[in-house]
C-alpha positions in Angstrom: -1.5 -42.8 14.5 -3.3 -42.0 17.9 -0.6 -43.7 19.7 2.1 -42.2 17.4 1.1 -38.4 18.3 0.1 -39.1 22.1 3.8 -41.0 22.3 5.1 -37.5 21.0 3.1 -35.4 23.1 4.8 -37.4 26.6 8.2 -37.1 25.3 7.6 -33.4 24.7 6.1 -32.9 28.1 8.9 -34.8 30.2 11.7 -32.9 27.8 9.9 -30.0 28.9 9.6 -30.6 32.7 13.1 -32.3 33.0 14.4 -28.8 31.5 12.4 -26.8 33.7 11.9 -27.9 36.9 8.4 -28.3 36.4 6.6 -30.8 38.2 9.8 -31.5 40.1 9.4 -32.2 43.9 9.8 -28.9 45.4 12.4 -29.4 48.9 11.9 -25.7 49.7 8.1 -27.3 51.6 9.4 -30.5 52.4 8.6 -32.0 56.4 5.4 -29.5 56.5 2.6 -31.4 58.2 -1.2 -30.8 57.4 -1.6 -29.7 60.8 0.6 -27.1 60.2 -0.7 -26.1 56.7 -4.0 -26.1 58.2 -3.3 -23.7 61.0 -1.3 -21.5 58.5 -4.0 -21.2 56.6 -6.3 -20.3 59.2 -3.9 -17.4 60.5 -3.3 -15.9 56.9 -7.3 -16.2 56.2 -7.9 -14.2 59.5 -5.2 -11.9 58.8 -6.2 -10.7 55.4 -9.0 -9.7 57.1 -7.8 -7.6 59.6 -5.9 -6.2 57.0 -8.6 -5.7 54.9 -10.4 -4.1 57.6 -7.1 -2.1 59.0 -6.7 -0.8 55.1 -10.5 0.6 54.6 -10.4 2.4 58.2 -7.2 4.3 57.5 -8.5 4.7 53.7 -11.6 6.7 55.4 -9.5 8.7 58.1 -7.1 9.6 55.7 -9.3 10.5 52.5 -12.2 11.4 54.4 -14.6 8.9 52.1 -15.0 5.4 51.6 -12.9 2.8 49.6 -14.1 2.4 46.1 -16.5 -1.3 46.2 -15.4 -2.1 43.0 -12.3 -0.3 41.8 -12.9 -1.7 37.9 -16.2 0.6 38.0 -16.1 3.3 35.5 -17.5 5.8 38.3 -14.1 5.1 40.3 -11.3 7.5 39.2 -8.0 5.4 37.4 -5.8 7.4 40.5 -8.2 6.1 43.1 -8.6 2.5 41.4 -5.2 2.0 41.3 -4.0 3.5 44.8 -6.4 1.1 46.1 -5.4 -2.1 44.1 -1.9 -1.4 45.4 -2.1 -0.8 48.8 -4.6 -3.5 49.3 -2.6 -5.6 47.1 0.4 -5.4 49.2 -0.9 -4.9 52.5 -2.9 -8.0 52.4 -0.4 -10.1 51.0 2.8 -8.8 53.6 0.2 -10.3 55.8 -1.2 -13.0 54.8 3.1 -14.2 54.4 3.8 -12.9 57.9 0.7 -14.7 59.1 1.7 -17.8 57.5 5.4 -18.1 58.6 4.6 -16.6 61.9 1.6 -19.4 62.5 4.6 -21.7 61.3 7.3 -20.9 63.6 4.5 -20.6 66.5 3.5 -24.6 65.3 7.4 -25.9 65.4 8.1 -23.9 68.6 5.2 -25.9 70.4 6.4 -29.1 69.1 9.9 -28.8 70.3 
């Protein structure tokens, strides 16, 4: 009966995945070298936190007070919560992409 159900269970999973792409090799990443992860990585770490550090500086020039610590706090207003989730939100991640294809291009370039 064990074998029955986990025979059922694979048939449902590959159905599944053969339908929806899932687990299917993704050629989108394909010829990326580890050095090259690596180095991305490395560039998108250190530019989230310049971000980071960009964002809370103009946060305090602009507002004239700090950036809420925790913006799930009941002391931080909803407005000032969520004006901080989204421009942190966004502002890290344009970097951390532009870091990361940027690091990328810099990587192939050398190696031509």
């Amino acid at each position: 009966m064990l074998d029955t159900i986990q025979d059922r269970y694979e048939r449902i999973r590959d159905d599944v995945s053969e339908r929806s792409g899932v687990g299917q090799p993704d050629e989108r990443n394909a010829g990326i070298s580890t050095t090259e992860s690596v180095i991305a990585l490395a560039a998108a770490v250190g530019a989230t936190f310049v971000a980071r550090e960009l964002l809370e500086t103009t946060w305090r020039t602009t507002l004239d007070r700090d950036p809420p610590k925790n913006p799930a706090s009941r002391e931080v207003a909803w407005k000032e919560a969520m004006l901080w989730g989204a421009a942190s939100g966004a502002l890290v991640g344009i970097a951390r992409i532009a870091s990361r294809r940027l690091s990328t291009g810099a990587v192939r370039r050398l190696r031509s």
